[in-house]
C-alpha positions in Angstrom: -59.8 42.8 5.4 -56.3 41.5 4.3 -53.7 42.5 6.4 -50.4 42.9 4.5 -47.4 43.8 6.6 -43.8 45.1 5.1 -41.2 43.9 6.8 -38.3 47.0 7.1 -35.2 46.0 4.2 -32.7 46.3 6.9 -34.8 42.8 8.8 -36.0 41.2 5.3 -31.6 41.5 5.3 -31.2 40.4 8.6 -33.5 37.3 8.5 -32.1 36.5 5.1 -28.5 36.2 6.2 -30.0 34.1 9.0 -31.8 31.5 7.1 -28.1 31.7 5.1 -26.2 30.7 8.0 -28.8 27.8 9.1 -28.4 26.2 5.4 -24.9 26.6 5.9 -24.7 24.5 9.3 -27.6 22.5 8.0 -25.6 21.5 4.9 -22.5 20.8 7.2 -24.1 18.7 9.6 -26.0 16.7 6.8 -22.7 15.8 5.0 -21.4 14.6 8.4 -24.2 12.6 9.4 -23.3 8.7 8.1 -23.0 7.8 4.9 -23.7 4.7 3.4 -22.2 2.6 0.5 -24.5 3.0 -2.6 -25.8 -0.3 -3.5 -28.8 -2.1 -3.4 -30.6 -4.4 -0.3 -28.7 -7.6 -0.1 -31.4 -10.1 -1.8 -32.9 -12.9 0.5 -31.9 -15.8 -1.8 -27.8 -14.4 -2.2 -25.3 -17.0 -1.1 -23.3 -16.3 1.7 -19.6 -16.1 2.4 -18.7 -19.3 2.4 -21.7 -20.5 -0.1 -19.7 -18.2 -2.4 -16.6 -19.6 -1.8 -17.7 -22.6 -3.0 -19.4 -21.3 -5.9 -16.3 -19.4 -7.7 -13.4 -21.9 -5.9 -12.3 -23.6 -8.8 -13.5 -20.5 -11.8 -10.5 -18.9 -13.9 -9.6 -15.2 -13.1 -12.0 -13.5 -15.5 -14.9 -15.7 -14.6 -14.1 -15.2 -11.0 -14.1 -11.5 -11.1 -16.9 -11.2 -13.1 -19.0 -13.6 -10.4 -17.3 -11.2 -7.7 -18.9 -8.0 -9.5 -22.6 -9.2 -10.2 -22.5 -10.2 -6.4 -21.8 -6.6 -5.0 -23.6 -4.9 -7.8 -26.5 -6.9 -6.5 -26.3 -5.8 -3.2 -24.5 -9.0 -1.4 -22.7 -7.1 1.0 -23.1 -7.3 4.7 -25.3 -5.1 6.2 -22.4 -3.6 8.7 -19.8 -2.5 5.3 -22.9 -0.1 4.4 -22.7 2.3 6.7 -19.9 4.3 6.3 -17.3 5.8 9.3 -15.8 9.8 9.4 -12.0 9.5 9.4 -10.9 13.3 10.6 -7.4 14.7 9.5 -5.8 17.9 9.6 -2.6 19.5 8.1 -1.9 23.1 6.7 -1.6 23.8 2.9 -0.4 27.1 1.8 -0.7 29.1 5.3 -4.0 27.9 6.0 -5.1 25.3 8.7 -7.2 22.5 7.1 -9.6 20.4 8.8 -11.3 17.6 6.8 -13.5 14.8 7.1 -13.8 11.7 4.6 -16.1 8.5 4.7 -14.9 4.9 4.3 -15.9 1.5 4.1 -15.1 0.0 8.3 -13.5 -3.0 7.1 -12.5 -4.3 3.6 -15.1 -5.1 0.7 -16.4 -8.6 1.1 -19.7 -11.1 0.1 -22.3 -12.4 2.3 -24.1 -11.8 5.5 -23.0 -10.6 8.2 -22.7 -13.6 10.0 -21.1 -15.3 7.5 -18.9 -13.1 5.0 -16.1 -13.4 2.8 -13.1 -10.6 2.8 -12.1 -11.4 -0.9 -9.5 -9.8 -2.7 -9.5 -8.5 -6.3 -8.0 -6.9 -8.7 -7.8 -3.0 -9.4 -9.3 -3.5 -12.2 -12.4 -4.9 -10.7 -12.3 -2.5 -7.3 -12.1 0.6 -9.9 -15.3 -1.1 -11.7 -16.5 -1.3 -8.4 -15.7 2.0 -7.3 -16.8 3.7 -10.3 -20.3 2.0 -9.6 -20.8 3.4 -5.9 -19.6 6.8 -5.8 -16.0 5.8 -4.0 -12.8 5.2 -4.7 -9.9 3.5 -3.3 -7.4 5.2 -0.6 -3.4 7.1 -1.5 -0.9 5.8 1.2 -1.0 8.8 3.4 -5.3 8.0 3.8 -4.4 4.1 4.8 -2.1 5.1 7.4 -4.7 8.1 8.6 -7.3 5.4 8.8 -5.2 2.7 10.8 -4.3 5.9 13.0 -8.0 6.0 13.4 -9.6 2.8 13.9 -10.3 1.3 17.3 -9.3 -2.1 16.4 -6.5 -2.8 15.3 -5.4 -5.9 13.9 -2.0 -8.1 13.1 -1.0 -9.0 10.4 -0.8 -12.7 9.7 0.8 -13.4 6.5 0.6 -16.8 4.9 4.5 -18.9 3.5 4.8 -17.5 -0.3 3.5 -19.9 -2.9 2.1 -20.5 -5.9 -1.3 -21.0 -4.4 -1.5 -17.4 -3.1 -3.7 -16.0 -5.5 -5.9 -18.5 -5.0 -9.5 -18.6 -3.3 -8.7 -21.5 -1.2 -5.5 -19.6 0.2 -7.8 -16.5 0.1 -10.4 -18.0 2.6 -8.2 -19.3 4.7 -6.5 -16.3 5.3 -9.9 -14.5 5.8 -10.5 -17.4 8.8 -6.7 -16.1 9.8 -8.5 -12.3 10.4 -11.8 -13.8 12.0 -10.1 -15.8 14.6 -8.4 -12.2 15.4 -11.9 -10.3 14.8 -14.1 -12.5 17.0 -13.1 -12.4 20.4 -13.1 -8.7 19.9 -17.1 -8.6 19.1 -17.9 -7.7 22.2 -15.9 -4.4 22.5 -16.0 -3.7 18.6 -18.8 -4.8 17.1 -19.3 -4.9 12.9 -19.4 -1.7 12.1 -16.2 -0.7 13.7 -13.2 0.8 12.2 -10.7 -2.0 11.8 -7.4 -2.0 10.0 -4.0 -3.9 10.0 -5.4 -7.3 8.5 -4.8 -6.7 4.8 -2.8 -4.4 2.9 -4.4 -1.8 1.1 -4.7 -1.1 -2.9 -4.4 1.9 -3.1 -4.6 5.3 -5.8 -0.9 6.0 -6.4 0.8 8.0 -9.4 3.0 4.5 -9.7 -0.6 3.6 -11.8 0.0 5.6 -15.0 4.1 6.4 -14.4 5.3 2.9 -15.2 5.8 0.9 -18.2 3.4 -1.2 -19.1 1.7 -3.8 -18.1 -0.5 -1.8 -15.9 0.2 -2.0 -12.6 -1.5 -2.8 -9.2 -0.2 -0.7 -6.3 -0.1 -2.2 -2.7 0.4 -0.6 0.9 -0.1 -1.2 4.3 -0.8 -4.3 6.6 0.1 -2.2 9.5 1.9 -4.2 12.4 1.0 -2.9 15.5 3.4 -0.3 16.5 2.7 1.3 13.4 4.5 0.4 11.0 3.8 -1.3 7.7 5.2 -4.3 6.5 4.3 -3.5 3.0 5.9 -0.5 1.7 4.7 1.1 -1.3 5.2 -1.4 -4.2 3.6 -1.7 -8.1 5.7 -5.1 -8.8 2.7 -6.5 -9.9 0.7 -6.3 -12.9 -3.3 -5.2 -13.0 -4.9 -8.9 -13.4 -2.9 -9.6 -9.7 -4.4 -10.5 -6.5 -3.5 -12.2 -3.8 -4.8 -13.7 -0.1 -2.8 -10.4 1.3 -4.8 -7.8 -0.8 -7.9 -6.2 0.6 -10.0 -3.3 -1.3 -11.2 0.0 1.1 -13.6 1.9 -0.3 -13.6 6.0 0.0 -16.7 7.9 -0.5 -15.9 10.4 -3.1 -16.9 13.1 -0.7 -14.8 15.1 1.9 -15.5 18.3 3.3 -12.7 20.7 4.3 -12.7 23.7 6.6 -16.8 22.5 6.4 -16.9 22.9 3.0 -18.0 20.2 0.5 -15.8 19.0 -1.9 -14.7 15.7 -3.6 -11.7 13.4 -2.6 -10.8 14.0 -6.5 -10.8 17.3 -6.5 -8.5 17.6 -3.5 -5.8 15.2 -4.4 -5.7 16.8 -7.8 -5.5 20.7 -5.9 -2.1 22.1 -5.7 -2.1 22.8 -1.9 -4.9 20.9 -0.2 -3.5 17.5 -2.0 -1.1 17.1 1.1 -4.6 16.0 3.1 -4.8 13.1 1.9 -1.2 12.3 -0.4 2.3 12.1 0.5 3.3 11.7 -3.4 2.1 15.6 -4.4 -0.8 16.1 -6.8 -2.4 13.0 -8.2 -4.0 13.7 -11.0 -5.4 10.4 -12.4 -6.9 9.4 -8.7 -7.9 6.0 -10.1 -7.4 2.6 -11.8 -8.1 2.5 -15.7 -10.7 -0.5 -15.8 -8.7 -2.5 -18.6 -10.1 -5.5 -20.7 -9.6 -8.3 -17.7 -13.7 -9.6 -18.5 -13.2 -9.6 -22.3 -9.3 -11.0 -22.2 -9.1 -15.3 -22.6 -7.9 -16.7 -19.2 -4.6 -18.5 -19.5 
């Protein structure tokens, strides 16, 4: 004979509000678990670093970039820039303490392996493409200075004499070989993986993107020496087709929680208290690069 027991309302409530509070902390603790980069296994046959290098050294702008994106779309991107690290910050916004956590890329985008990568710089309009295409974004100044705050290694910065060559890949690699002989003999204490800043400055989301005449305009940061303080201050000098050696792109899962609950990076720098998280500029509310006509444009 079936036995069918009714559970009393006041336990069907209390086992309800239960299995509430366990989604609640299972949610949390799934959002905080790492995170990875959204792309696809790198292929067995992509050229390395340096292979690439060699590939795009002497291409014009457009080509270059567009070589640069169908590498990373592809999923040519060391293995160690996948898995994403928690940056913590706190602040108060309208009487109430906030405690957030964001996801970011440990180092700065690059191609290749892991034993052999390239740190390549780009321009916003290519990193916004980028960006777009994995669920990220790119970092405002107050997030670059709360992620050299948090890394374990950090980094000089060696800057190269100003030239005409800057913008160049040769210039480019060698000041990525500038970082590694920094980088290696640290290995051992901080493998790939770990949170390193102070080699590159940042580009970063700014309202300097939309609030300036044209041409559009690439935003800079960072390169943190290592008391602290940035040589580069916040500076759109530059149009939206630059990059040079100096530039690096980190990406920001589009993902935060705050107070442990989920939101996205957009949403809070475009929220009229909780924006002072993660921006020292107020609201931003165009958090991102428009991705311009650089691929269809004639190099010059």
């Amino acid at each position: 004979m079936l036995r069918i027991t009714v559970m009393p309302t006041a336990v069907l409530r209390s086992t309800k509000f239960l299995l509430f509070l366990l989604l609640v902390f299972w949610t949390a603790g799934a959002h905080l678990m790492a995170q990875q980069l959204r792309l696809p296994d790198r292929p067995a046959d992509a050229p390395t670093g340096s292979e690439f290098r060699d590939q795009i050294r002497f291409l014009a702008l457009a080509a270059r970039e567009k070589a640069i994106l169908e590498q990373i779309l592809a999923g040519n991107v060391p293995a160690f820039l996948r898995e994403l690290v928690p940056v913590s910050v706190s602040g108060t916004a309208g009487g109430e303490t906030l405690e957030a956590t964001y996801f970011v890329t440990p180092d700065y985008l690059a191609v290749g392996s892991d034993d052999d990568y390239f740190l390549i710089p780009m321009t916003p309009i290519l990193a916004q493409r980028i960006a777009n295409a994995t669920g990220t974004r790119m970092p405002t100044r107050r997030m670059v200075d709360q992620i050299w705050q948090a890394a374990p290694l950090k980094l000089s910065p060696r800057p190269i004499p100003p030239s005409d060559q800057m913008t160049t890949i040769p210039v480019m690699y060698e000041h990525h070989l500038m970082v590694w002989e920094q980088r290696e003999p640290a290995l051992d204490d901080h493998p790939p993986g770990t949170l390193v800043a102070g080699h590159k400055k940042d580009v970063v989301i700014s309202n300097r993107i939309f609030n300036q005449p044209p041409p559009g305009r690439v935003v800079i940061y960072g390169w943190h020496q290592r008391n602290g303080s940035p040589i580069q201050p916040l500076y759109s000098g530059h149009s939206e087709t630059y990059a040079d050696y100096s530039h690096g792109i980190r990406l920001v899962l589009d993902s935060i929680t705050v107070n442990g609950q989920p939101m996205q990076v957009r949403d809070v720098l475009q929220h009229h208290e909780r924006h002072v998280l993660l921006s020292d500029e107020g609201l931003i509310p165009q958090p991102f690069y428009p991705t311009g006509e650089l691929f269809e444009a004639p190099d010059t």
